[in-house]
DOKOLVO-187441 format. One record per residue: x, y, z of N, C-alpha, C, O in turn. Coordinates in steps of 0.05 Angstrom, whole numbers. Layout:
REM DOKOLVO-187441
     n_px     n_py     n_pz    ca_px    ca_py    ca_pz     c_px     c_py     c_pz     o_px     o_py     o_pz
        X        Y        Z        X        Y        Z        X        Y        Z        X        Y        Z
...
REM end
This chain:
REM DOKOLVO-187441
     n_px     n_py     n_pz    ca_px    ca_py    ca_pz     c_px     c_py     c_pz     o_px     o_py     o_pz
      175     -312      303      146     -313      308      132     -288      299      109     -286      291
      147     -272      302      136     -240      296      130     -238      267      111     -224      259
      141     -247      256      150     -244      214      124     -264      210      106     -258      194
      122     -291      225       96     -309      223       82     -302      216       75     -304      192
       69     -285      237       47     -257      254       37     -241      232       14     -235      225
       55     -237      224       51     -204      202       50     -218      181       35     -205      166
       56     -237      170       56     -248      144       25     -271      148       15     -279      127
       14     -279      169       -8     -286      170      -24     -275      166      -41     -281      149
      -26     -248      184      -46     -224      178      -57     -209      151      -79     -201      146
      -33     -208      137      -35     -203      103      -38     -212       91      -38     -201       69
      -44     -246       93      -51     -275       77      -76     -277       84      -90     -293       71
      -85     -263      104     -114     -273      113     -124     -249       93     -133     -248       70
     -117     -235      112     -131     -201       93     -134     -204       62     -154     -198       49
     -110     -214       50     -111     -224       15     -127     -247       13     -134     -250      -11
     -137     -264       27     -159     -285       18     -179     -274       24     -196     -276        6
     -187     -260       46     -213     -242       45     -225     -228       30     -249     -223       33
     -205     -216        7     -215     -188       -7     -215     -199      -35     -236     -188      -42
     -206     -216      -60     -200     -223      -77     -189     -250      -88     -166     -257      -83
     -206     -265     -103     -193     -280     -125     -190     -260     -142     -203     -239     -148
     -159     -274     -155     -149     -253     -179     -152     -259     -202     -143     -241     -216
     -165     -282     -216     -160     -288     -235     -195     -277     -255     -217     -287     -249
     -193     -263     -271     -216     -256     -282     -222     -277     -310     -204     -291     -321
     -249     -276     -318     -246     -293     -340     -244     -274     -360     -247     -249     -359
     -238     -292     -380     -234     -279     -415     -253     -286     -422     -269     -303     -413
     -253     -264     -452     -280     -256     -462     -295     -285     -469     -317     -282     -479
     -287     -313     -464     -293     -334     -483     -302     -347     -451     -309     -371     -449
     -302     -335     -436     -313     -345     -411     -295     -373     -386     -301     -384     -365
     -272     -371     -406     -244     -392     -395     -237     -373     -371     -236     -348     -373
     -233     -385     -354     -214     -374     -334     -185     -382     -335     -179     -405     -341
     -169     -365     -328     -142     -358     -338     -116     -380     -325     -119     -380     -300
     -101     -392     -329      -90     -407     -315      -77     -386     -297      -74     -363     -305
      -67     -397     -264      -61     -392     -249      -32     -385     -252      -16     -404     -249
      -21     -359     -257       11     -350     -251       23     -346     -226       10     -345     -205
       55     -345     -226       65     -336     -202       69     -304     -213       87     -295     -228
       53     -294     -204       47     -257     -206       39     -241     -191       16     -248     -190
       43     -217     -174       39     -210     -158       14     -187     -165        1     -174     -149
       10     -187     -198      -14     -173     -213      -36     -184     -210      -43     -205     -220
      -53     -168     -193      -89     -163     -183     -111     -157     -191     -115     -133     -186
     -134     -168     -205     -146     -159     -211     -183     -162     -202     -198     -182     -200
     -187     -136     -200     -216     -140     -177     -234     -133     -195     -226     -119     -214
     -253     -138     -194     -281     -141     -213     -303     -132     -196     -310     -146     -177
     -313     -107     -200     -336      -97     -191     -355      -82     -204     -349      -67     -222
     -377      -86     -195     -399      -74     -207     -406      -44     -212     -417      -34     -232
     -399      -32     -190     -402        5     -179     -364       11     -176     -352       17     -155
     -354        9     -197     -326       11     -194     -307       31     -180     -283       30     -173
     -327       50     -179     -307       81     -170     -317       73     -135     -302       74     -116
     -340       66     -136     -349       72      -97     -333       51      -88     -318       56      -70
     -334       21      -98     -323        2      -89     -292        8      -83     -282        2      -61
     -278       19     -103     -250       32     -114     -241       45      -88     -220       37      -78
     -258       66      -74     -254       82      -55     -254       76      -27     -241       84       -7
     -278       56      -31     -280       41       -8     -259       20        8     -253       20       31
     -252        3      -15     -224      -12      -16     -203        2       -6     -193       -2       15
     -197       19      -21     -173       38      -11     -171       46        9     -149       46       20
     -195       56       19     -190       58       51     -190       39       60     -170       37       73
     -202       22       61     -200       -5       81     -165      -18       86     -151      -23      105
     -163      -19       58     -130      -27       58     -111       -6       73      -90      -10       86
     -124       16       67     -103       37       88      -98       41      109      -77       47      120
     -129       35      119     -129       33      146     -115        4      162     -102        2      183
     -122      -14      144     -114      -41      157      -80      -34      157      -68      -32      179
      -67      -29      135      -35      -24      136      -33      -12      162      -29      -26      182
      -35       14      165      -37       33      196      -40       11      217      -20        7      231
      -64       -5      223      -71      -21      239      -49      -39      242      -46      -47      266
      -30      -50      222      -16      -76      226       10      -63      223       28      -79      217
       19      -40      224       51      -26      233       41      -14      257       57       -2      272
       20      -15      262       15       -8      292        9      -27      314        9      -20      338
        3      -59      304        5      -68      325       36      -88      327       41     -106      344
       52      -78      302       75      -78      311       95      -60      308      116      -65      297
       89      -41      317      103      -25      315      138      -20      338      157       -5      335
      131      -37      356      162      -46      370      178      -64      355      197      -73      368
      176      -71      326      191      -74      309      209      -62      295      232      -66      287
      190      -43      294      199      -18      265      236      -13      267      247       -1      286
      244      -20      253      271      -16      257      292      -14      287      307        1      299
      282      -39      288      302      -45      311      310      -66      302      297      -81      287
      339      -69      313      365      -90      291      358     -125      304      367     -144      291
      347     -128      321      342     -150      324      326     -163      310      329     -187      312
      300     -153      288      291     -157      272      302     -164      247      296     -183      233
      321     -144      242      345     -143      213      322     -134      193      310     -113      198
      316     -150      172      309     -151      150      273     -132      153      269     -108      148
      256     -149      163      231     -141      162      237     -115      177      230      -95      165
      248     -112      201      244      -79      214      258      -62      200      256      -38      208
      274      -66      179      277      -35      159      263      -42      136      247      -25      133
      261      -65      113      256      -69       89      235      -69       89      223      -56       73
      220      -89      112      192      -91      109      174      -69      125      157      -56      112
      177      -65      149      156      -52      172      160      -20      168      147        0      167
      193      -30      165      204        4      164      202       30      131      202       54      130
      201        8      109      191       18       88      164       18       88      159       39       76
      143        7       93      123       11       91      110       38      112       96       57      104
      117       34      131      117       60      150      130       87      136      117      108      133
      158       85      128      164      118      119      145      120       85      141      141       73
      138       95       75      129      110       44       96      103       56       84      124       58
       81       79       63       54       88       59       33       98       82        9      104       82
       55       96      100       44      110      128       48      140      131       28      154      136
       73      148      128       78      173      127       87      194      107       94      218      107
       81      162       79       78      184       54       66      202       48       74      224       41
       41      193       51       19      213       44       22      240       60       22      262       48
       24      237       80       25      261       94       42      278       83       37      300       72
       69      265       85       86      287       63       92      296       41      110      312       39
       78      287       19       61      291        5       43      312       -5       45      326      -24
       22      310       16       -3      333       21       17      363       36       13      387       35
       36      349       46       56      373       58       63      390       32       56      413       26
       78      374       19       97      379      -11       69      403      -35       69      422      -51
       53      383      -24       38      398      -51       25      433      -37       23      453      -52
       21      434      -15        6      450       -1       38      477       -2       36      502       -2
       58      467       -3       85      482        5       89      489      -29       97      512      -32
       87      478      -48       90      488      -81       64      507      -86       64      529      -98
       46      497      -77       24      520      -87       30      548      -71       24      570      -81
       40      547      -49       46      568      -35       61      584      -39       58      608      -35
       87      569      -50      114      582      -58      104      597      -92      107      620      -98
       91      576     -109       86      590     -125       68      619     -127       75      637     -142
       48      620     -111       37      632     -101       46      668      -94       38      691      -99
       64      656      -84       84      685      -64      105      695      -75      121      713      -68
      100      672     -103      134      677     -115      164      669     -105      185      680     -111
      158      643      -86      178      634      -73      202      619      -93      226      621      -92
      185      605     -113      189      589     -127      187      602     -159      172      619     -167
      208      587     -173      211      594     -201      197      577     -223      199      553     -228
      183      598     -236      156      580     -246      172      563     -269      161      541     -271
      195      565     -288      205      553     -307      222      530     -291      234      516     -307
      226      522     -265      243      507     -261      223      485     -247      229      461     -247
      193      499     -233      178      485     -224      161      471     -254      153      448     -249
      153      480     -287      154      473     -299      171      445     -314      161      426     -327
      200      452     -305      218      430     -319      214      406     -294      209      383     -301
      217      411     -274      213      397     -249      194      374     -253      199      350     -253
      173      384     -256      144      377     -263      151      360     -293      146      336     -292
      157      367     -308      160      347     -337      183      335     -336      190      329     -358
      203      327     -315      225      305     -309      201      285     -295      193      265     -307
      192      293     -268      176      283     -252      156      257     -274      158      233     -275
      143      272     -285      118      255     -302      132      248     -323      118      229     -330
      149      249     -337      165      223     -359      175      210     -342      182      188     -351
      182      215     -308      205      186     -294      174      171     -297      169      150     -309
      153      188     -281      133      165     -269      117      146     -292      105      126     -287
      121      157     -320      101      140     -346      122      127     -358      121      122     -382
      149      118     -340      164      109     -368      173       85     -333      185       65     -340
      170       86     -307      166       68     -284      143       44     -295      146       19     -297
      116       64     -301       92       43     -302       89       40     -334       66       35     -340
      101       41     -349      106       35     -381      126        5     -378      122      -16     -391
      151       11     -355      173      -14     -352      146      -26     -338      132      -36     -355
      136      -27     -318      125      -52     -307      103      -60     -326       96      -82     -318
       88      -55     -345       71      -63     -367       87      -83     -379       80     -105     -387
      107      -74     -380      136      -92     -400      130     -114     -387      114     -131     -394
      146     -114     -361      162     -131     -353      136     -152     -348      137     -175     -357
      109     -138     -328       86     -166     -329       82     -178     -347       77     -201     -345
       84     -168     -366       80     -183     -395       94     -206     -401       87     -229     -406
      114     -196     -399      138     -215     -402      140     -238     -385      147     -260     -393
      133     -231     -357      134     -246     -340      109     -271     -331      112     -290     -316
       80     -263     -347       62     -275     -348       48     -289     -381       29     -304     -387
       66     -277     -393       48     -283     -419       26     -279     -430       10     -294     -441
       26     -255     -426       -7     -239     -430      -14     -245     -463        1     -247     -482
      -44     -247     -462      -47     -245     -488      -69     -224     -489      -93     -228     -492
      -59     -204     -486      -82     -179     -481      -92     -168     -515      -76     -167     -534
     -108     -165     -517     -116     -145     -546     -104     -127     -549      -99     -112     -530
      -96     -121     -576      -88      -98     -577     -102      -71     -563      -91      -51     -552
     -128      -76     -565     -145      -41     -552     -151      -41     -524     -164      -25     -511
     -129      -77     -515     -133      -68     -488      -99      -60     -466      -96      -54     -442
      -81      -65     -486      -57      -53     -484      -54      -28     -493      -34      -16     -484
      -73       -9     -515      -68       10     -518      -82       31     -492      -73       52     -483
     -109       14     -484     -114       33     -456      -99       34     -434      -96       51     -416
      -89       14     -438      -66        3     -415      -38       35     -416      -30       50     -398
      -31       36     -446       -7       57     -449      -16       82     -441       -2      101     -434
      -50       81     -442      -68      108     -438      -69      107     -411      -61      127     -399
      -76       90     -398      -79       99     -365      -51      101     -354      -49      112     -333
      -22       88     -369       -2       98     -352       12      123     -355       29      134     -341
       -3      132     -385       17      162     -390       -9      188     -376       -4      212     -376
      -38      177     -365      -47      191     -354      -52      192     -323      -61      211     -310
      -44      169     -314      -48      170     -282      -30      183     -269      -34      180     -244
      -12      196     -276        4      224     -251      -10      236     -258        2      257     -253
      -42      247     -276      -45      265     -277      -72      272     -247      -76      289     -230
      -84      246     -255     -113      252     -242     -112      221     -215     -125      218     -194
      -89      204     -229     -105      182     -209      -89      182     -175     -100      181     -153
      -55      186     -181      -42      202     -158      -57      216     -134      -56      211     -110
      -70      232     -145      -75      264     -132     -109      247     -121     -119      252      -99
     -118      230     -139     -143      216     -116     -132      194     -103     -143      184      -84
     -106      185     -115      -96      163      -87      -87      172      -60      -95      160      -40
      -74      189      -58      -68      212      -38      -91      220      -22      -90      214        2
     -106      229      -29     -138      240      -22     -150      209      -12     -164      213        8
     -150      194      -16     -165      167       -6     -145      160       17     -156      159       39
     -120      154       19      -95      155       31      -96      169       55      -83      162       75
     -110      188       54     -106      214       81     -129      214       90     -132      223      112
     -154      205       74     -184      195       86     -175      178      101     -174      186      125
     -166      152       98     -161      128      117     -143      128      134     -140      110      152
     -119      159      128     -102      158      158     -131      171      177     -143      157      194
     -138      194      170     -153      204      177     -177      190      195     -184      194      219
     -184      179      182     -205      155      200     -199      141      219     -213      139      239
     -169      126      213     -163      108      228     -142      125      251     -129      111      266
     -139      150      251     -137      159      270     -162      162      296     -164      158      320
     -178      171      274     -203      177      298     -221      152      313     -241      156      326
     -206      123      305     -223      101      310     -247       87      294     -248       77      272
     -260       90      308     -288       73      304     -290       44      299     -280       27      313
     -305       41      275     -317       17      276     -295       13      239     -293       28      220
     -280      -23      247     -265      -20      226     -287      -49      207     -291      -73      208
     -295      -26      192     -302      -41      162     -310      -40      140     -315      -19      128
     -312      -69      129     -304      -59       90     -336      -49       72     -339      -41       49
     -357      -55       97     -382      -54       79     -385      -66       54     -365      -77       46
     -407      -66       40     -415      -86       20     -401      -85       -1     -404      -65      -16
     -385     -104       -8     -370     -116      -22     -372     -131      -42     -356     -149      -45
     -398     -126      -64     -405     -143      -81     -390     -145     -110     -383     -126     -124
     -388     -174     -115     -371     -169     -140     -385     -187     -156     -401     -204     -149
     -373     -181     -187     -383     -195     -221     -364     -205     -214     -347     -201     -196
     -369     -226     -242     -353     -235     -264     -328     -258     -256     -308     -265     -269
     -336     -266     -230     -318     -296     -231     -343     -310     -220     -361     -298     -209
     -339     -344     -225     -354     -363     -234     -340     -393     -203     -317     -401     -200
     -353     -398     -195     -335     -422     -182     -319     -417     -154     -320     -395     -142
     -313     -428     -150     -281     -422     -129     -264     -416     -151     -251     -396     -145
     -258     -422     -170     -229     -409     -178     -205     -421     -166     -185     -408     -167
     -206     -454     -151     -189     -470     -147     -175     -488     -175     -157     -504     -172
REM end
């Protein structure tokens, strides 16, 4: 009943926020895949962008917290480590350690704790694992959906994955610790105006 619960809550939450299917430039809407690839269409993209993010952050927090007498206890098995319990140590209490990690390298570098040629090589293992992670998953959706993307829209595609450890990380984190942050302090939980382009219909 519990797995029901939690998997209802996140089916609702995913029909609330998005149809995924965007149209192509010829105004066809896309046949329907089994893909777990999202795509949201908005007008004011960065405020909406930020706004989202928190909402989703906070709601995660909200739904390992109202089950949180799950979290890895063996009577659960599967969902209280794989599901409740991974999501809790990477997006609940990632961020925090994280903002720990980065605040502890600037420091060390700082004081001279740390060796700047090793924090260098560190740093360029780090960002070839993470552009050659989101380079394989470009692959593999592809593969897996049959994209027929343009060429200049696969080459932005290679552009935003060999640039997002640089700039988009470091504002996911920052939006991440806004919405622990919030949803620590309570209030009033919502997504505010939510207006979106560019789909046509229900999309049934």
């Amino acid at each position: 009943m519990l797995l029901c619960e939690v998997a209802a809550e996140l089916e609702d939450g995913a029909r609330s926020r998005v149809d995924a299917r965007p149209l192509r430039p010829d105004g066809a809407r896309p046949v329907r895949r089994a893909s777990g690839v999202v795509a949201v269409v908005d007008d004011d993209v960065l405020v909406r962008l930020v706004r989202r993010r928190l909402g989703w952050h906070r709601g995660l927090l909200d739904t390992l917290w109202s089950h949180r007498d799950a979290i890895l206890r063996p009577r659960y098995r599967g969902m209280a480590f794989g599901g409740l319990g991974l999501f809790t140590a990477v997006e609940a209490v990632g961020p925090i350690i994280d903002a720990l990690g980065l605040v502890a390298l600037v420091a060390g570098l700082s004081l001279g704790l740390v060796h700047h040629e090793f924090a260098l090589l560190y740093f360029a293992l780090a960002y070839l694992w993470g552009i050659t992670l989101s380079l394989g998953a470009l692959a593999l959706e592809d593969r897996a959906t049959g994209s027929e993307l343009r060429v200049r829209d696969r080459v932005w595609q290679v552009v935003a994955a060999c640039s997002e450890p640089l700039w988009y990380r470091q504002l996911s984190l920052w939006w991440r610790l806004r919405g622990t942050w919030r949803w620590l302090r309570g209030g009033e939980r919502t997504w505010g105006t939510m207006t979106r382009s560019g789909f046509t219909g229900s999309g049934r």
